[in-house]
Backbone bond lengths (Angstrom), bond angles and torsions (degrees), N, CA, C in turn:
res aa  C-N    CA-C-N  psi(-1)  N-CA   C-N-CA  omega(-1)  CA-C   N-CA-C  phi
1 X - - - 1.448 - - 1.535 110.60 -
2 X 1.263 117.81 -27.39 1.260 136.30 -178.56 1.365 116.29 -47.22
3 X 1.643 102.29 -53.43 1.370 114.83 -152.53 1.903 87.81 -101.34
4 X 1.228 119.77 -28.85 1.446 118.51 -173.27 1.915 96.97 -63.15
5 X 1.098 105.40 -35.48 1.767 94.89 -154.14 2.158 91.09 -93.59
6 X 1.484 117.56 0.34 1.060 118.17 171.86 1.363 120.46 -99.20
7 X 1.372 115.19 -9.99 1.288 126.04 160.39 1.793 110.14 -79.52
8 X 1.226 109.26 -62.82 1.724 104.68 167.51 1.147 126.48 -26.33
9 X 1.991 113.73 -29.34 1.645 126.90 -168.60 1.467 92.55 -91.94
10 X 1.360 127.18 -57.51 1.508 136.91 -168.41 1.628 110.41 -62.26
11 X 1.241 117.45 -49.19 1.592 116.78 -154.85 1.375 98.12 -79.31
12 X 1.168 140.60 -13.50 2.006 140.91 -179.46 1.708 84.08 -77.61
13 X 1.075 108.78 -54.54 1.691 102.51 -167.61 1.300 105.77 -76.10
14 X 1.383 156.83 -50.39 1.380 145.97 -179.18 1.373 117.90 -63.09
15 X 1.701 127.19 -27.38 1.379 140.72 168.52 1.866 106.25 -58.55
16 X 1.586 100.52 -67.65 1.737 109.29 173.06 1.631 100.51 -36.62
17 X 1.363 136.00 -39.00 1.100 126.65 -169.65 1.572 116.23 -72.99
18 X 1.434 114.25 -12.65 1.486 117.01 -177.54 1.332 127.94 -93.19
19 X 1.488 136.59 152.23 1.315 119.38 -175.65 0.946 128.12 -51.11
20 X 1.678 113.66 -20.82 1.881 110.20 -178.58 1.058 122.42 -58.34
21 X 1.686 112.56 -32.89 1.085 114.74 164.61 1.744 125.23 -76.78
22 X 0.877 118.85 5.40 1.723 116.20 172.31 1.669 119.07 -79.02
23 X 0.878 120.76 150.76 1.749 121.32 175.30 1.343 99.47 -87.22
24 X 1.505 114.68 135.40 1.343 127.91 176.72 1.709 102.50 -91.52
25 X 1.249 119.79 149.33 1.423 107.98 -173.05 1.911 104.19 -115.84
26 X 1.502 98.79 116.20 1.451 134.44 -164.77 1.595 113.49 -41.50
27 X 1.298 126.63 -69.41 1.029 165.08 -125.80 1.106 112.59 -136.46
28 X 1.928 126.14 108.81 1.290 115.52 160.64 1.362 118.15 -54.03
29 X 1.913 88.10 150.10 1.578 101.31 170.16 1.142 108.72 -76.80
30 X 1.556 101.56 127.37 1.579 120.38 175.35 1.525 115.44 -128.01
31 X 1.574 135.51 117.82 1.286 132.43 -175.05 1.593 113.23 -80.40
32 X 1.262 98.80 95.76 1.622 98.52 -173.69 2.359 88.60 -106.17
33 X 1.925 92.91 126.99 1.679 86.20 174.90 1.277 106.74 -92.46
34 X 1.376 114.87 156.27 1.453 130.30 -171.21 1.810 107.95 -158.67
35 X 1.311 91.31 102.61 1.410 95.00 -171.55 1.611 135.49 -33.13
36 X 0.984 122.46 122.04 1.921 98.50 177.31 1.303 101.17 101.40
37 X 1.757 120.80 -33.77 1.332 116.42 -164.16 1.842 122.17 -122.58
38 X 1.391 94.71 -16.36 1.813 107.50 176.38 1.731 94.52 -129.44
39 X 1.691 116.28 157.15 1.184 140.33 150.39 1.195 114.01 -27.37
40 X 1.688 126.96 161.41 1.723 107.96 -176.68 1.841 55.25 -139.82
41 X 2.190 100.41 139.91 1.102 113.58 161.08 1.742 106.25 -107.01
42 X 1.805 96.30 133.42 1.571 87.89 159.34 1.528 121.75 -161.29
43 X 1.071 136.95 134.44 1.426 142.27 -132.14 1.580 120.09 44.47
44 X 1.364 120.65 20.86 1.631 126.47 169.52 1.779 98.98 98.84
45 X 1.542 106.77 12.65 1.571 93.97 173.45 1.815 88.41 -115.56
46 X 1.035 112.02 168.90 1.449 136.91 -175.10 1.533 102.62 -140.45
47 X 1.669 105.59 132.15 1.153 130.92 165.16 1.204 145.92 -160.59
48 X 1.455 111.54 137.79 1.210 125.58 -115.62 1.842 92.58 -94.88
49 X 1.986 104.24 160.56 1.028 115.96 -163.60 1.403 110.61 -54.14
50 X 1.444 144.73 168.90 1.293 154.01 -161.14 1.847 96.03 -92.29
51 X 1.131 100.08 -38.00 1.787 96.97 179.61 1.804 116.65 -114.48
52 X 1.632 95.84 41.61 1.577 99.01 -175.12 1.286 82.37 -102.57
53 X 1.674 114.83 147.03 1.628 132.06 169.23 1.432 131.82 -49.91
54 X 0.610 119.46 137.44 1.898 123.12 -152.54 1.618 112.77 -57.99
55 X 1.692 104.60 -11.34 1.509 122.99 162.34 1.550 118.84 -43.20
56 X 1.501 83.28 -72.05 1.616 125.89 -171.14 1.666 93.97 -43.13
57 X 1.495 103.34 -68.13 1.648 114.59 -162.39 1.716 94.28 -56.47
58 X 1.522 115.55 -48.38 1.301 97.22 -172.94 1.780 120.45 -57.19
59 X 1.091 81.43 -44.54 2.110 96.34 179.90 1.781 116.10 -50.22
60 X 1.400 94.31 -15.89 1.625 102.23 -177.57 1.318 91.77 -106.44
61 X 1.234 136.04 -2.52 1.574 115.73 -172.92 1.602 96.78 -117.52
62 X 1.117 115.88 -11.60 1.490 120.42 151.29 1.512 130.51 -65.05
63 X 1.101 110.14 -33.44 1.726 138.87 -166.51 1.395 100.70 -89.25
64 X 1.722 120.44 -35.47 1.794 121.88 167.77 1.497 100.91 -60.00
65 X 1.453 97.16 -49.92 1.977 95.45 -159.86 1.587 104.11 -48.35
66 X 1.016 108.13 -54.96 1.703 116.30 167.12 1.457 146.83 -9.06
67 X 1.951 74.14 -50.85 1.632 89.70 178.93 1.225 131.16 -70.47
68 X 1.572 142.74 102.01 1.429 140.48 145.50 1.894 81.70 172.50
69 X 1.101 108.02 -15.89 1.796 105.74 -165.23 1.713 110.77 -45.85
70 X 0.925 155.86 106.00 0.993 150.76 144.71 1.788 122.81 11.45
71 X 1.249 109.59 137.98 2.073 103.74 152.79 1.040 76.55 -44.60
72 X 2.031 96.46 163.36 1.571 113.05 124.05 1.668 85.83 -167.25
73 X 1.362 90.89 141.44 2.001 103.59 -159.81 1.901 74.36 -81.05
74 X 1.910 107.76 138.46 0.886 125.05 -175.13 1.576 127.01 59.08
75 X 1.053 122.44 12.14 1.553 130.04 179.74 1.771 97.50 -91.74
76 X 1.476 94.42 134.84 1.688 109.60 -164.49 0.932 113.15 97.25
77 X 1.624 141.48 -3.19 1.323 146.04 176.42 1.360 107.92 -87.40
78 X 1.278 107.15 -78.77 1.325 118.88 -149.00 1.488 95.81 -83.25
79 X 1.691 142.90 -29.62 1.659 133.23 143.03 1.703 108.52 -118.53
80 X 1.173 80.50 138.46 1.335 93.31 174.56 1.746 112.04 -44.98
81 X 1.225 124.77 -61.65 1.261 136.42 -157.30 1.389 102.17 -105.74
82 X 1.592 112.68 86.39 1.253 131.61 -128.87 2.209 95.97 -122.91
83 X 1.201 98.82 148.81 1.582 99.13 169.94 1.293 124.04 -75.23
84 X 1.399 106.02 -12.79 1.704 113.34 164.87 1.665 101.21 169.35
85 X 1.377 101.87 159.75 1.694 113.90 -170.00 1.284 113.73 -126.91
86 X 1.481 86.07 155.73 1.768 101.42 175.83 1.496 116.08 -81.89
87 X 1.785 114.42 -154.45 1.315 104.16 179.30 1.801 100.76 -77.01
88 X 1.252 108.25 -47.72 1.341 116.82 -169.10 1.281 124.21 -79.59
89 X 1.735 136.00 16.01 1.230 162.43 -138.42 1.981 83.63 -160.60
90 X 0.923 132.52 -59.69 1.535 124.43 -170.71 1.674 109.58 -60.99
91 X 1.867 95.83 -49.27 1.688 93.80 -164.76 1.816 97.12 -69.15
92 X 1.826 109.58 -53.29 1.407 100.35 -175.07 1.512 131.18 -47.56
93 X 1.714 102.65 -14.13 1.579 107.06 -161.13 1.941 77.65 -87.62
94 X 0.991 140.73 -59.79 1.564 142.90 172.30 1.379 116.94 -13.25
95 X 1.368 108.49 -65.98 1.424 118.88 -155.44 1.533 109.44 -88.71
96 X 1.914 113.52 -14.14 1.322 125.16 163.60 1.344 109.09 -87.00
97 X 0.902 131.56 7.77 1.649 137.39 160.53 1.276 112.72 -100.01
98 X 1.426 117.76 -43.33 1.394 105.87 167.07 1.415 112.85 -90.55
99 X 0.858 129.58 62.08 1.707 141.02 163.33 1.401 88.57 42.71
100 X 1.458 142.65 45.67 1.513 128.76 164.18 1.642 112.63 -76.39
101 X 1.502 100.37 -45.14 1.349 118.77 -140.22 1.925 97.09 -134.49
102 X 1.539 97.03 156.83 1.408 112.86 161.36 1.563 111.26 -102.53
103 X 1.081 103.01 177.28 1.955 119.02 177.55 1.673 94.81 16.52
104 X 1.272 84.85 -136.93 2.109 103.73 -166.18 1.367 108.97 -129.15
105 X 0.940 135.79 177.14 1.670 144.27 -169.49 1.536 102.59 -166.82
106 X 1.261 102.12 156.35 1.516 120.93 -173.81 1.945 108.85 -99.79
107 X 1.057 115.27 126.03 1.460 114.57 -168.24 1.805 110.49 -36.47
108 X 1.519 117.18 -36.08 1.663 83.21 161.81 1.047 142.89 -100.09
109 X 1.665 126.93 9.65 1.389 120.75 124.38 1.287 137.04 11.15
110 X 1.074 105.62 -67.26 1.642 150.65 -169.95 1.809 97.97 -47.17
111 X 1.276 114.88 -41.26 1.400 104.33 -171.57 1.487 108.74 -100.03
112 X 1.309 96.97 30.08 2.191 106.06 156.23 1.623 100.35 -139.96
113 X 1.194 101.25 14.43 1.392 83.26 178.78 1.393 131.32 -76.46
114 X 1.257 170.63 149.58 1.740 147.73 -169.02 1.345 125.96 46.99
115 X 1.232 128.03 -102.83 1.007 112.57 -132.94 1.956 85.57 -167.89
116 X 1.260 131.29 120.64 1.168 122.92 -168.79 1.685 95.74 -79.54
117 X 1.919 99.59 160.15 1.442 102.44 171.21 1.778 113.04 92.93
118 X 1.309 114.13 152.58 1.441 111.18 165.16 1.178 130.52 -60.07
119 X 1.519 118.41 128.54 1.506 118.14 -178.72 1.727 113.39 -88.30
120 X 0.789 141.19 177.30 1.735 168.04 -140.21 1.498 96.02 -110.24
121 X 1.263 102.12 -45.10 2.102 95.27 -168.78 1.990 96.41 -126.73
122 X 1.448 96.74 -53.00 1.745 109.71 -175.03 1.199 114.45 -106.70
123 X 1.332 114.20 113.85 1.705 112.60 163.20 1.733 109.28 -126.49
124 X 1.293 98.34 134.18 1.573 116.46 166.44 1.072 121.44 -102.15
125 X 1.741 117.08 127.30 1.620 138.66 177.20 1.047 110.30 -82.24
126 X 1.261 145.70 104.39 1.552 125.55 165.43 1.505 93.24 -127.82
127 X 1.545 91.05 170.51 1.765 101.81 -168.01 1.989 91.00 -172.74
128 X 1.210 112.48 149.02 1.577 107.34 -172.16 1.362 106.79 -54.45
129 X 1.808 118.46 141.81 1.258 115.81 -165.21 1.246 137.04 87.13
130 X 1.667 115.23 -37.44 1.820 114.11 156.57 1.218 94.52 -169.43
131 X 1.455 94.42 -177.99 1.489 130.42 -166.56 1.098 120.48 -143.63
132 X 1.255 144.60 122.86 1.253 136.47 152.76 1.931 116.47 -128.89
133 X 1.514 107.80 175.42 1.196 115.09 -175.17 1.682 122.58 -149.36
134 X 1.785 77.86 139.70 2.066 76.01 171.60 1.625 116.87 -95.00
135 X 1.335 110.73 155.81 1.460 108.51 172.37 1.574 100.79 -140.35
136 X 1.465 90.98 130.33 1.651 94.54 -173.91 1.347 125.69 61.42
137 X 1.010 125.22 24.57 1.714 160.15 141.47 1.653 92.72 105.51
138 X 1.756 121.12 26.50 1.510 104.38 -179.82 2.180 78.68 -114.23
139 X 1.909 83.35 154.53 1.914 93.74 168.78 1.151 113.60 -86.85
140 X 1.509 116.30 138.89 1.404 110.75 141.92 1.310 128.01 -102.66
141 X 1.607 127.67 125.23 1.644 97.94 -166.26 1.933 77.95 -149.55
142 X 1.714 98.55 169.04 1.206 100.14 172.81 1.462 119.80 -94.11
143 X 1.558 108.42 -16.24 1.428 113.82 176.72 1.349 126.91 -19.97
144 X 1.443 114.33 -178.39 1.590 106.28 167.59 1.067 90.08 -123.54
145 X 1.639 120.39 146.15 1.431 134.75 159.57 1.000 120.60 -90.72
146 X 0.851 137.33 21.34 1.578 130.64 165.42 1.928 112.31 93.52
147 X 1.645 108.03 4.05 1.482 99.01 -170.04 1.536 92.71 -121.44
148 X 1.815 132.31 -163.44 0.788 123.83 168.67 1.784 115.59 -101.77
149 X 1.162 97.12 53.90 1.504 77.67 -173.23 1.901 100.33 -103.94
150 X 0.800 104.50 41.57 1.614 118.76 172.31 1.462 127.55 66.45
151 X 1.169 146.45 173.93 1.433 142.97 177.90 1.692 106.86 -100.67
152 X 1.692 85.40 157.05 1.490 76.09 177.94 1.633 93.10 131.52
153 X 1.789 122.33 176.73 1.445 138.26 159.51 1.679 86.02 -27.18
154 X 1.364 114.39 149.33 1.748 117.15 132.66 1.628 82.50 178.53
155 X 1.663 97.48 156.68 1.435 103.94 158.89 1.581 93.16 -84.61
156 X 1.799 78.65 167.79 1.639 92.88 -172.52 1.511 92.87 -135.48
157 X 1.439 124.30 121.03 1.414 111.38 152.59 1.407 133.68 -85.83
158 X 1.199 112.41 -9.47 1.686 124.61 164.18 1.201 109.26 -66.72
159 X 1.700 101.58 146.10 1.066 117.92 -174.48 1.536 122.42 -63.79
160 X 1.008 119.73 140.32 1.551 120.48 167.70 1.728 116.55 -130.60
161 X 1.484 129.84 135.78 1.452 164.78 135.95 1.449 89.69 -23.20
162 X 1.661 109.08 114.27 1.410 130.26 179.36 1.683 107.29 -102.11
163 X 1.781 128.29 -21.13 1.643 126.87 173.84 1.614 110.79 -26.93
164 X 0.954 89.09 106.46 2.003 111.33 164.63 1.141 91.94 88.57
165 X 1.398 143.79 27.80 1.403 128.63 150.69 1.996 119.07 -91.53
166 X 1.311 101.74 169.25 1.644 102.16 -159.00 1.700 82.24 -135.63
167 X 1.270 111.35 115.67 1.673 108.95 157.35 1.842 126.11 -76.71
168 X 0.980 114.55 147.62 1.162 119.29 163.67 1.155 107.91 -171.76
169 X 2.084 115.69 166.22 1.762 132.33 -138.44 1.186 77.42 -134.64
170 X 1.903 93.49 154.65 1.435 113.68 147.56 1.083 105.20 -57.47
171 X 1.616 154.81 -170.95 1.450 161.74 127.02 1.381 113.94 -60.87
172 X 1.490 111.54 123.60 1.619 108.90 -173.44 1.297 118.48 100.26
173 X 1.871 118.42 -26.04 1.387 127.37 -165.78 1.415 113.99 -144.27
């Protein structure tokens, strides 16, 4: 009986740990603006709604500093205040500015990180290999989009193909 009613306690928690349980995220990211409720981008800075939570505003004023920084595979890891970042060095350097997060994490981390599912202000994509995130319904990712505006931090308002990505929130955001 011992071991039956200690398996009932254990197996909810070792299952939550598996992908079945993760939310797959539906819907390309698409930056549609909507006043009051998404980021307004302009000259490559983004800023954030007048009544978004002091998180949010910080996480976007982290996400400007960002902009022009270079790739650099592992940059944001090893210092914070880095010569340029990866995928997982951009979002961690973000979400430790907006009081989300401690230190840095490696992009698969990422799929225990918060809170499963889309968040309200912050949601994180990760999928093996990278991560990226929207805040205030604009992306930040290091990917390349297909134009020349270089690799590296940037918001992106073009659309991007979410297949094999997993969302998940800070808590609260």
């Amino acid at each position: 009986m011992k071991y039956f009613t200690l398996l009932f306690l254990v197996l909810p928690l070792a299952l939550s740990q598996t992908s079945c349980f993760q939310v797959k995220a539906k819907e390309p990211v698409v930056f549609r603006f909507e006043h009051g409720k998404t980021a307004m981008l302009k000259d490559g800075l983004a800023y954030a709604p007048k009544r978004a939570p002091k998180a949010v505003i910080r996480a976007i004023a982290a996400g400007n500093r960002l902009q022009g920084k270079p790739y650099k595979w592992g940059g944001g890891h090893a210092r914070f205040q880095d010569s340029g970042y990866d995928c997982s060095g951009t979002v961690s350097y973000v979400l430790r500015e907006a009081g989300l997060m401690k230190g840095c994490i490696p992009s698969r981390n990422y799929f225990k990180y918060g809170n499963r599912g889309y968040g309200d202000w912050i949601t994180v994509y990760v999928r093996d290999g990278h991560v990226f995130m929207t805040i205030a319904g604009l992306r930040l990712d290091t990917g390349g989009d297909g134009s020349n505006s270089g690799s590296g931090p940037r918001w992106k308002p073009q659309r991007r193909g979410v297949q094999g990505f997993i969302v998940r929130h800070p808590s609260g955001y």
